[in-house]
N, C-alpha and C positions, 0 to 999 in steps of 0.2 A: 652213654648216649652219644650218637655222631650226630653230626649238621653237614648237612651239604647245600652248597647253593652257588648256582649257575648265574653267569652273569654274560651279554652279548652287545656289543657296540647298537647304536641303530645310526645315528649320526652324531658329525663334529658340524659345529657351525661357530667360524670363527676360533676361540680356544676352549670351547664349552662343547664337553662331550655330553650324549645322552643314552644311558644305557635301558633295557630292560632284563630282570634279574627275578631270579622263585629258588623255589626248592627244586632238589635235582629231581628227572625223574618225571614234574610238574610242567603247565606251562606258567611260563614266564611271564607273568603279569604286574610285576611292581615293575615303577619307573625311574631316572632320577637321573641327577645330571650336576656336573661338577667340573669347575674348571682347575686343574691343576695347571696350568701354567702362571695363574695368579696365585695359586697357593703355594706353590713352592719359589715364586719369585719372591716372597716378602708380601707381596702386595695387599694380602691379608693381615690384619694384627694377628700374633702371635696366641691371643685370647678369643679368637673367632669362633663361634657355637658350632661343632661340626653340623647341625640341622644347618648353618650358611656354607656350610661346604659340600655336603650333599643334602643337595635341594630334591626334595621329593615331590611326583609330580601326578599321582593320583592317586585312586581312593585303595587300589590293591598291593598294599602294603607292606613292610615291616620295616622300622626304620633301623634298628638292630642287624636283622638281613641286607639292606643298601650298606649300611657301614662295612659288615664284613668283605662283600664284595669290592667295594670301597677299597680298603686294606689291599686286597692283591693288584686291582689296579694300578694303585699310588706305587706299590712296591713296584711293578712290571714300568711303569713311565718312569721311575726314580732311574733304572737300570739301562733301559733302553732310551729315553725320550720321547715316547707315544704310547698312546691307547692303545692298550690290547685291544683288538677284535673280538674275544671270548676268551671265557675261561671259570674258573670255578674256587671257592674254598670249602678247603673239605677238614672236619675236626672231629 
């Protein structure tokens, strides 16, 4: 079984990105938003619920699906220093 899912900047305000993200294919109707410049500064305890790390932010969901997209994010700012604009996990 594969999973794809697409994920697209909408905006930064301050150091709190906020994306909208679906299956590939779909539209993009879950939201969520996550600041990695406190998370990867420490400034989170180390034991932080990822639901406080990506905050979800309507009712068109999956919180499994934000996570993954989550994952390439984190990877893509860990490598660069910023928010992709878009992009995808695919398995």
């Amino acid at each position: 079984m594969a999973f794809c899912i697409e994920f697209e900047l909408i905006e930064i305000e301050n150091t709190i990105a906020r994306y909208r993200y679906g299956d590939c294919l779909r539209e993009l109707n879950g939201m969520f938003e996550t600041d990695l410049y406190r998370f990867t500064s420490g400034e989170l305890p180390g034991d932080t619920s990822m639901a406080d790390v990506v905050v979800l932010l309507n009712n068109h969901q999956s919180q499994w699906s934000a996570i993954k997209a989550f994952t390439k994010i984190y990877r893509h700012f860990q490598e660069h220093g910023e928010y992709p604009a878009k992009g995808g996990y695919y398995a």
